[in-house]
C-alpha positions as CSV (number, residue, x, y, z in Angstrom):
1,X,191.8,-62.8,-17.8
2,X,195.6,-61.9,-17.3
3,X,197.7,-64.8,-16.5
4,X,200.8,-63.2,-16.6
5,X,200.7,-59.3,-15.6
6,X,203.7,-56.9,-16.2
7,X,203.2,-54.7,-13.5
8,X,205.9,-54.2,-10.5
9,X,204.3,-54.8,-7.0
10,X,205.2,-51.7,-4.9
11,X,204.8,-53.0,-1.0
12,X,203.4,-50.1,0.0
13,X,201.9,-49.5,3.7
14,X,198.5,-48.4,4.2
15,X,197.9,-44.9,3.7
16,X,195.5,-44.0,6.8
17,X,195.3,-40.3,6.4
18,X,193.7,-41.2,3.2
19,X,191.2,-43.6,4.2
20,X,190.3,-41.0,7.0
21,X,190.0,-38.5,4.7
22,X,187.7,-40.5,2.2
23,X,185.5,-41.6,5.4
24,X,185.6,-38.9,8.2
25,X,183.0,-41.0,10.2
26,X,186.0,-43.3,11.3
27,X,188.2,-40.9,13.0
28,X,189.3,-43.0,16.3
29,X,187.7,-45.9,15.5
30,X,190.4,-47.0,12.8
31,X,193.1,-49.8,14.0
32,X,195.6,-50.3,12.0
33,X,198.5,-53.1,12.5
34,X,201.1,-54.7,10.3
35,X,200.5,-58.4,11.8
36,X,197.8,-59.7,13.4
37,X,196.3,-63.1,14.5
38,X,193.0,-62.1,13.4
39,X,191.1,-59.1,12.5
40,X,187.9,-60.8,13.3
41,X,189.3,-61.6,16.9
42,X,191.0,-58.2,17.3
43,X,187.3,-56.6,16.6
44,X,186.1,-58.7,19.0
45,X,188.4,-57.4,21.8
46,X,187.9,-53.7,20.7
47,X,184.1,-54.5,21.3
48,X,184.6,-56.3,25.0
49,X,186.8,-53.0,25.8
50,X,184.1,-50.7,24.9
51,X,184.6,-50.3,20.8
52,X,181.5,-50.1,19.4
53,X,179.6,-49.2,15.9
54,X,182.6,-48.2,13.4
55,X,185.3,-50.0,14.7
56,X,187.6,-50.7,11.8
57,X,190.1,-53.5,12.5
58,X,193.0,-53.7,9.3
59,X,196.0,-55.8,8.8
60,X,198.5,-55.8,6.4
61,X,198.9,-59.7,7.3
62,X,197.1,-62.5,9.5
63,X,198.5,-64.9,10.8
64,X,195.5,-66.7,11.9
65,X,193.2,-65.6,9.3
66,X,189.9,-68.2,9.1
67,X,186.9,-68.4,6.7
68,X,183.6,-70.1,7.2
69,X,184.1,-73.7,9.0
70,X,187.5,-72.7,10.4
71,X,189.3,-72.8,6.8
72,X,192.2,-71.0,6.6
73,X,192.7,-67.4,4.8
74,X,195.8,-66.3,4.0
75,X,197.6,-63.7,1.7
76,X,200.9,-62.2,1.2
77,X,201.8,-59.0,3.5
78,X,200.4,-56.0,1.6
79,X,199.2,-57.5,-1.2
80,X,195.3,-57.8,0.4
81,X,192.5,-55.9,2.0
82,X,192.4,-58.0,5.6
83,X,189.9,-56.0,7.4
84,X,186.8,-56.4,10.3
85,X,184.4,-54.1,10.2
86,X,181.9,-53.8,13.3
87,X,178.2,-53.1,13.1
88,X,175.3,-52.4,15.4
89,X,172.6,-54.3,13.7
90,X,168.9,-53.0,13.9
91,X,168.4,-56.7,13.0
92,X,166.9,-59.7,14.8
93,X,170.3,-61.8,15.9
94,X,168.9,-64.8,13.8
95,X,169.2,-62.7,10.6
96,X,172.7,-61.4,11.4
97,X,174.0,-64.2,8.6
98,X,172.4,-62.2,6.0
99,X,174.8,-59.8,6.5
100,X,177.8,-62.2,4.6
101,X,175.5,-61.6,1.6
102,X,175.0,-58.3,1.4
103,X,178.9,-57.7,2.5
104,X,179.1,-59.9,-0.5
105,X,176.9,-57.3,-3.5
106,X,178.7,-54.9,-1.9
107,X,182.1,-55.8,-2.7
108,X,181.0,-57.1,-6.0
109,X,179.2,-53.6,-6.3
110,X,182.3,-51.9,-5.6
111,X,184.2,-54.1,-8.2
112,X,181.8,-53.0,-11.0
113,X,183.1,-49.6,-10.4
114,X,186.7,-50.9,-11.6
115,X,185.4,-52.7,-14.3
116,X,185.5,-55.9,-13.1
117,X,182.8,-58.3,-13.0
118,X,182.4,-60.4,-9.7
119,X,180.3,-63.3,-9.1
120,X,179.5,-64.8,-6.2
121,X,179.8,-68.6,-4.5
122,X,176.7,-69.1,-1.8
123,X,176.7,-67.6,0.8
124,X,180.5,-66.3,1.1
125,X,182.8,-66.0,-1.6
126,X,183.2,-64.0,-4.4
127,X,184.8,-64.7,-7.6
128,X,186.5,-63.3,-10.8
129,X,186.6,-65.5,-14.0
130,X,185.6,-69.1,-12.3
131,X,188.2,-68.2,-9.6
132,X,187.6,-66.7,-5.8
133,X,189.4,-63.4,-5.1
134,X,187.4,-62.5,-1.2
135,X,185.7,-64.4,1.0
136,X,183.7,-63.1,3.6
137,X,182.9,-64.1,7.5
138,X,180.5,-62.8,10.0
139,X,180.8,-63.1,13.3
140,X,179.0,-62.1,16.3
141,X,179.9,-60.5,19.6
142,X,177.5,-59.1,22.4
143,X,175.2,-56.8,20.5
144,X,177.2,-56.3,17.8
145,X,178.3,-58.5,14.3
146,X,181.4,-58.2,12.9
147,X,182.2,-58.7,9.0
148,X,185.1,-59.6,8.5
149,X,186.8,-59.7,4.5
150,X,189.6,-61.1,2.9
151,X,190.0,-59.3,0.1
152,X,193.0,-60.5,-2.6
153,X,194.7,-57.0,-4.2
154,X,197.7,-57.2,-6.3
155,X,198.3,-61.0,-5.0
156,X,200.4,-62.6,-8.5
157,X,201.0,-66.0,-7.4
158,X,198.9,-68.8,-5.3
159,X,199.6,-72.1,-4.5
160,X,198.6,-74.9,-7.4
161,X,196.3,-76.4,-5.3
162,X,193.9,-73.0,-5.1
163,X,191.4,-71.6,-7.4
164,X,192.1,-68.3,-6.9
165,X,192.8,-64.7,-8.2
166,X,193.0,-61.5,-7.5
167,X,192.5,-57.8,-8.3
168,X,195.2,-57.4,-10.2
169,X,195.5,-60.6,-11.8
170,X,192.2,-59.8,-13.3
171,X,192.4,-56.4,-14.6
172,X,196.1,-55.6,-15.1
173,X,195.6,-52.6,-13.2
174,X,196.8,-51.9,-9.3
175,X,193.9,-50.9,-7.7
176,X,194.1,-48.3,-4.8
177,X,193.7,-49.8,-1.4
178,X,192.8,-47.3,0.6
179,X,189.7,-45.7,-2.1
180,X,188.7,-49.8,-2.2
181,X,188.3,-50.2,1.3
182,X,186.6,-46.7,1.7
183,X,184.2,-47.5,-0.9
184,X,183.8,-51.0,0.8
185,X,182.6,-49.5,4.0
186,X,180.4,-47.2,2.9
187,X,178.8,-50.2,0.6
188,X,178.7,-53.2,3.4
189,X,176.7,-49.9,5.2
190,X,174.2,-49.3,3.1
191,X,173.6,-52.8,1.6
192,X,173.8,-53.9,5.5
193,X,171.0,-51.3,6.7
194,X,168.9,-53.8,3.5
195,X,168.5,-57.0,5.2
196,X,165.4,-56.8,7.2
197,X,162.2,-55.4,5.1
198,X,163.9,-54.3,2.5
199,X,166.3,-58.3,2.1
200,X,164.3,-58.8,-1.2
201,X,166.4,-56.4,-2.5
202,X,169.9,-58.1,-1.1
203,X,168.8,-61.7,-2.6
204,X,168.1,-59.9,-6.0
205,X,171.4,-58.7,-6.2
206,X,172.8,-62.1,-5.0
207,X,170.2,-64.3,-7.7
208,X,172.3,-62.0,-10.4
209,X,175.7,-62.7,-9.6
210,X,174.8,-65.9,-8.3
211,X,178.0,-68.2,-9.6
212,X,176.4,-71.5,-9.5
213,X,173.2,-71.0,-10.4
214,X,171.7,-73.7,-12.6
215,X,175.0,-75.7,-12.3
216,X,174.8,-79.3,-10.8
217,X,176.4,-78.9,-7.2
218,X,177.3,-81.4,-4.8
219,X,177.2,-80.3,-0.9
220,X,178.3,-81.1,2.2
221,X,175.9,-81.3,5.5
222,X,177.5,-82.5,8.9
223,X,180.1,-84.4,6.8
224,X,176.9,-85.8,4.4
225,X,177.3,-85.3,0.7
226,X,174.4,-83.9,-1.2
227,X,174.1,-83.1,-5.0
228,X,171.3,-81.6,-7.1
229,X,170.9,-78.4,-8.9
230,X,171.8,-74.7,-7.3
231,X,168.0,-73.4,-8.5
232,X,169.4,-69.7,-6.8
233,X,168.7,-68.5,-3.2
234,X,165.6,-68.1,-1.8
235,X,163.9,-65.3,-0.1
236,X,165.5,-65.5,2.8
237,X,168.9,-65.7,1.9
238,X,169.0,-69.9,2.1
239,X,170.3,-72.3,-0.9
240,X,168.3,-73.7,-3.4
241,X,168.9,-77.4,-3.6
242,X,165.9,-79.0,-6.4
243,X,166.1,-82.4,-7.1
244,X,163.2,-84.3,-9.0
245,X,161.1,-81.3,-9.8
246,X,161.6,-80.5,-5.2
247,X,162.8,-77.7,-4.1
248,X,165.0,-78.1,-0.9
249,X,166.3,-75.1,1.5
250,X,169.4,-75.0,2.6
251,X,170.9,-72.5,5.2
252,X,174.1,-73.6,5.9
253,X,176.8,-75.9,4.0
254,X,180.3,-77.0,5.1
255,X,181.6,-77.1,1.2
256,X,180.0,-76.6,-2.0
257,X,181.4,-77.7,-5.5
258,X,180.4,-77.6,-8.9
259,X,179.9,-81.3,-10.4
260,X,182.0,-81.3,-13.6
261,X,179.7,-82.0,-16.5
């Protein structure tokens, strides 16, 4: 891991000729702004205006950026991928949540590609070294889910407090935003179009990047703390809690943390 990287941050803005050039299919469906609230909420106007399938929402900084269970997501202007990506699921609504995991192998797909090797935190986050770098969030709206990423780039310095890293930080190396997010889209696609028969294949992928697998975890259910071992995720995408030999599913979580040994 590189603590200290001697590389000078250029702020450079978005290049969206490029991006459209990489991916043609988004020509008129790419919005691009230098602040926004949210990209998720954006998305979610573009769709009650008549955006549909495509719609790509990207800011250079939020400043009302939320994970899961309202947390705040935030990152320096230009220094991230902030982006909302809208689908038209062929997927039964109640399985639109498997969606955050297969957003998730396909980011840490993508990151394999730049020799980086990403893990990821149940059912949202992904990590470099024992240390998040993205997180994702899926929302829906009408007919249509929006996955929305927070992605950390060339991001140097966080607050104490965080466990968190980014890109850069990780493999010394500036990593072209506009190839990552084309090669993003095209990924969150095609490991998207996965989750109905073909899931098995999603939860694989998750079960071998699975951060906390084996690990002692303690969780936390409508404010409820709950702690046994992270035994992987099952076949349909929930948390396995065992305790005792039992095996316990669990499909949502407000907080999860390792138990320090």
């Amino acid at each position: 891991m590189h603590d200290s990287v001697g590389v000078l941050i250029l702020l450079v803005m978005f290049n969206r000729a490029e991006l459209l050039r990489r991916v043609p299919m988004l020509e008129g469906k790419f919005h691009y702004a230098q602040v926004l609230e949210s990209s998720n909420d954006t998305a979610a106007a573009l769709i009650r205006s008549g955006s549909g399938s495509g719609t790509l929402v990207l800011a250079e900084e939020q400043t009302k950026g939320r994970g899961r269970g309202g947390n705040q997501w935030s990152c320096p202007s230009g220094q991230g991928l902030l982006f909302s990506l809208v689908l038209e699921p062929d997927l039964d609504r109640s399985r639109w949540s498997r969606l955050a995991l297969a957003a998730g192998v396909a980011l840490a797909e993508v990151l394999d590609k730049s020799g980086l090797s990403a893990e990821m935190k149940w059912p949202n986050d992904i990590w470099l070294n024992g240390k998040k770098c993205a997180g994702v969030l899926v929302e829906g709206c009408e007919d249509f889910v929006i996955i929305g990423m927070g992605v950390n780039v060339s991001v140097l310095e966080f607050p104490a407090a965080l466990n968190a890293t980014s890109l850069l930080k990780e493999s010394g190396e500036q990593i072209e935003r506009e190839a990552l997010l084309a090669d993003l889209v095209q990924a969150i696609i095609a490991w998207g179009s996965r989750c109905d028969a073909d899931f098995s294949a999603v939860v694989d992928a998750v079960n071998l990047r699975c951060a906390m697998r084996g690990e002692m975890i303690q969780l936390q259910q409508n404010g409820v703390l709950r702690s046994g071992m992270m035994a992987g995720v099952s076949e349909d995408g929930y948390l396995m809690l065992e305790n005792d030999g039992k095996i316990e599913m669990i499909a949502q979580a407000d907080a999860i943390r390792l138990l320090k040994s």
